[in-house]
N, C-alpha and C positions, 0 to 999 in steps of 0.2 A: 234539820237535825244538828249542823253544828252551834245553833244557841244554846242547844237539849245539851249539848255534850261538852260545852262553858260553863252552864248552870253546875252539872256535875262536877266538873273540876273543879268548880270555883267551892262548893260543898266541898268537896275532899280538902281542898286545903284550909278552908274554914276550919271543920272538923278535927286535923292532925293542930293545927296550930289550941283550938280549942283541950286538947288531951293533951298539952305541952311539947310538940313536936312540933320539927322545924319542917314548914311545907316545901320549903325549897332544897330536900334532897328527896322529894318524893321525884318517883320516876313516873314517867308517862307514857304507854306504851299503845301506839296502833297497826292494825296489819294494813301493809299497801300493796299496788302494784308493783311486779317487778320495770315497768314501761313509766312509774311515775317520774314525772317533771320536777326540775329544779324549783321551779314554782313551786308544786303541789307538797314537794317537802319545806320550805323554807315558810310554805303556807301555814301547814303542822306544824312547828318549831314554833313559831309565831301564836299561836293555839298552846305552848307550851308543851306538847308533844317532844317526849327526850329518847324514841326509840320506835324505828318503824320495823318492822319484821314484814317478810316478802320471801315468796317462792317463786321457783324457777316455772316455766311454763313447760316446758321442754320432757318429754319421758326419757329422751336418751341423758346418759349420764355427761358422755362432753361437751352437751348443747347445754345441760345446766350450769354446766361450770364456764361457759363461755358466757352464759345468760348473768348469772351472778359475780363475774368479775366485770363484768361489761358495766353493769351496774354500780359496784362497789366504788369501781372506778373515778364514776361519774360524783360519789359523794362521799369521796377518800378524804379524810382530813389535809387538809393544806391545796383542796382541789378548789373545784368551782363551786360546788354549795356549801354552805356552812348550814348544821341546822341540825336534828337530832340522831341517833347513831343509826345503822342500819342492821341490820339483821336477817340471816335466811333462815326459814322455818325448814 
């Protein structure tokens, strides 16, 4: 699947560049876990991936927000991964 999902992008940016548009402010957006690894995002980045979205796993309200800062934490700008932004759904 992620050849399948290079082919794709690699079309999408074909295609904006083709219609006079710069592919490089196209955004790229995939959902992840909220448990994913510094790898697995720095993997995505690398894939060109510019924005992961992840949910809390948690039903109570201050286990999600401890699950999602716990998280954010981990790939705060100026932290330990660098690589595309994060986001809770």
């Amino acid at each position: 699947m992620p050849d399948e999902r290079a082919a794709r992008w690699a079309l999408v940016r074909v295609t904006a560049e083709a219609a006079g548009r710069d592919p490089g402010v196209l955004e790229y957006t995939r959902w992840g876990s909220i448990e994913m690894s510094v790898e697995q995002v720095e993997r995505y980045a690398a894939e060109g991936v510019t924005r992961v979205v992840v949910s809390a796993t948690s039903a109570d309200p201050a286990e999600q927000r401890d699950q999602l800062s716990a998280f954010a934490e981990r790939f705060a700008p100026g932290g330990r991964a660098s690589g595309p932004r994060v986001s809770s759904a």
